[in-house]
C-alpha positions, 0 to 999 in steps of 0.5 A: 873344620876349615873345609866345612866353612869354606866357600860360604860368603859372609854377607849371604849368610848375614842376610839370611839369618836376618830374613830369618829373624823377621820371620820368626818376628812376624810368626809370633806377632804379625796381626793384620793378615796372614804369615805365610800363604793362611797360616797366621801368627801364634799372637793372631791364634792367641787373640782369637781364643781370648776372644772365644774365651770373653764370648763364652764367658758372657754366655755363661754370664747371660745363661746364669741371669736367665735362669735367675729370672725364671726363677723369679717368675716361678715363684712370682706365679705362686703368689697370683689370683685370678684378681690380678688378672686384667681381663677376670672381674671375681670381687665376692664370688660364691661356692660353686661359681664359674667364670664365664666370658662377657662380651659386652665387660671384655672380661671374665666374670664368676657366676653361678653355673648354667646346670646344677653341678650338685645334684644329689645321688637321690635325684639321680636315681629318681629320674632313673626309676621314671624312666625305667617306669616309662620304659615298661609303659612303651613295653620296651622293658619286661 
């Protein structure tokens, strides 16, 4: 075994293992830049993924509050009528009445319809026998 450790200086081998040392202490803990060319310290990585890791966690966070809101507005959309609208004025509207725009208001307004929506099946058919008599006045019809 003496041949092995023979022709080592001692102060050499003190001085590399202490360059060692700090190595190593800057592998694990070094901050404010890189270890070795851009490699940087497994406490520099660990900082990072907690910061990752908060960053996520506030996404979720903000995700979660979103969605919480959305559902508040869901169901507060079930609970409106055309009164809470700002711009729509219907204080006793009729049966079968529309909104129609008013200029002059800058709101919408119930009122009754321009043409009968409700006109009987009997009109109908009515004028449909006029016509057809017209049809056969003008000899367009046999």
């Amino acid at each position: 075994m003496a041949g092995f450790f023979q022709g080592t200086d001692p102060d050499i081998d003190a001085g590399s293992a202490q360059q060692s040392a700090q190595l190593a202490q800057e592998w694990a803990t070094k901050l404010d830049g890189p270890v070795q060319d851009s490699s940087y310290s497994a406490h520099y990585h660990a900082q990072a993924a907690a910061t990752s890791a908060t960053s996520a966690r506030n996404s979720s966070l903000d995700a979660a509050n979103s969605a919480q809101d959305a559902a508040d507005a869901v169901a507060n959309i079930g609970a409106l009528t055309l009164g809470d609208l700002a711009n729509v004025s219907v204080p006793e509207p009729n049966d079968g009445d529309v909104l129609v725009w008013v200029a002059a208001n800058s709101q919408w307004e119930a009122a009754a319809p321009v043409i009968a929506v409700n006109q009987s099946v009997q009109d109908l058919w009515a004028r449909i026998a006029q016509l057809e008599t017209k049809l056969k006045q003008l000899g367009l019809l046999p």
